[in-house]
NULUM-712781 format. One record per residue (C-alpha): z, y negated, x; residue number from 1; residue in three letters. Coordinates in Angstrom, 3 decimals. Layout:
<pts>
        up     north      east    n  res
         Z         Y         X  NUM  ala
...
</pts>
This chain:
<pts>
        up     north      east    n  res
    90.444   -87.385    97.964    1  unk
    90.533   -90.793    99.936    2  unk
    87.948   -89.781   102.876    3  unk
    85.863   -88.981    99.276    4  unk
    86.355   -92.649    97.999    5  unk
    86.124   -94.038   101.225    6  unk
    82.511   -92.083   101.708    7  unk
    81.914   -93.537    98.172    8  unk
    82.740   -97.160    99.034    9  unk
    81.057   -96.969   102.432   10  unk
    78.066   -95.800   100.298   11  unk
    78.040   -98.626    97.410   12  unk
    78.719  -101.079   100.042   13  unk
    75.407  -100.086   101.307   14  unk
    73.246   -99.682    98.253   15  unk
    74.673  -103.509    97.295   16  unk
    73.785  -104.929   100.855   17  unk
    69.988  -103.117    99.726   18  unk
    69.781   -99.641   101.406   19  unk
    67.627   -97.588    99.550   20  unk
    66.135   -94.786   101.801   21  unk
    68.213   -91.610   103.025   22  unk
    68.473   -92.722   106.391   23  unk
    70.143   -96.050   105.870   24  unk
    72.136   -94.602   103.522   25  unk
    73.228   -91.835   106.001   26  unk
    73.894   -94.199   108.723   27  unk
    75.948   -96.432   106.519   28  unk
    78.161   -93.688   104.861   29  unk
    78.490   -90.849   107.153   30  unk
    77.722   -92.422   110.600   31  unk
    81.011   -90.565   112.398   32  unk
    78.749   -87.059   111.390   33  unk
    77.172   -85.546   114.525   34  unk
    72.955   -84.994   114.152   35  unk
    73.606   -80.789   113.317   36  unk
    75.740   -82.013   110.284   37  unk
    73.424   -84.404   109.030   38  unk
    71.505   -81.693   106.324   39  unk
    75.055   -81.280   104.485   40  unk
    75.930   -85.185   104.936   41  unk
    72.598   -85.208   102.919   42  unk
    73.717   -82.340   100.633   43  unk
    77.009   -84.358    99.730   44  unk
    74.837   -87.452    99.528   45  unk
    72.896   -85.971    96.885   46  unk
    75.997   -85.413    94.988   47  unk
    77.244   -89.143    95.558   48  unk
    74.278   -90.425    93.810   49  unk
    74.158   -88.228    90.511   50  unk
    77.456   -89.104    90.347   51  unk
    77.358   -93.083    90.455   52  unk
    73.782   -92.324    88.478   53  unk
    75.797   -90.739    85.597   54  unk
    78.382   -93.877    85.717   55  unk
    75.266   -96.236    85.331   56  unk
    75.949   -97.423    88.524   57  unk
    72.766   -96.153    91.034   58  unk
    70.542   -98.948    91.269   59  unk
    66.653   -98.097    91.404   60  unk
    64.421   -97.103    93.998   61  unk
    66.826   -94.621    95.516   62  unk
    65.568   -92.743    97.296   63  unk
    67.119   -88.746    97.107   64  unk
    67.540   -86.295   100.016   65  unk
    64.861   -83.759   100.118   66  unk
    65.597   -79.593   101.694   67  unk
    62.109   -79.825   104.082   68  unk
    62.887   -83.468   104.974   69  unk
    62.840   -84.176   108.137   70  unk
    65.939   -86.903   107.470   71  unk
    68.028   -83.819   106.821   72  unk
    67.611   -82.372   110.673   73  unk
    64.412   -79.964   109.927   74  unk
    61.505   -80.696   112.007   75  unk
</pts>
């Protein structure tokens, strides 16, 4: 339960400081995850964002990890 909150402060920290795109938002909150993990970091960033969206608290312009995107490891 804490790495989860930490992951989620790590995250908000970065959406306040204006990181919008997957890869900033990767590198901000799950920068200790090696390259071949960085499709489920996605996967479980995904789920980070519906949940602050259902609090009200996502800002706009998010931008949300796509399955083909190259962002998520697939080239």
């Amino acid at each position: 339960m804490a790495h989860r909150l930490d992951r989620e402060r790590r995250l908000v920290a970065a959406l306040d400081a204006g990181a919008r795109d997957v890869d900033a938002l990767l590198d901000a909150a799950w920068d200790d995850v090696p390259d071949g993990l960085r499709r489920a970091a996605g996967v479980t960033l995904a789920a980070h964002l519906d949940k602050l969206a259902e609090e009200g608290r996502l800002p706009p312009g998010v931008q949300r990890p796509e399955w083909g995107s190259s962002t998520l490891g697939d080239a």
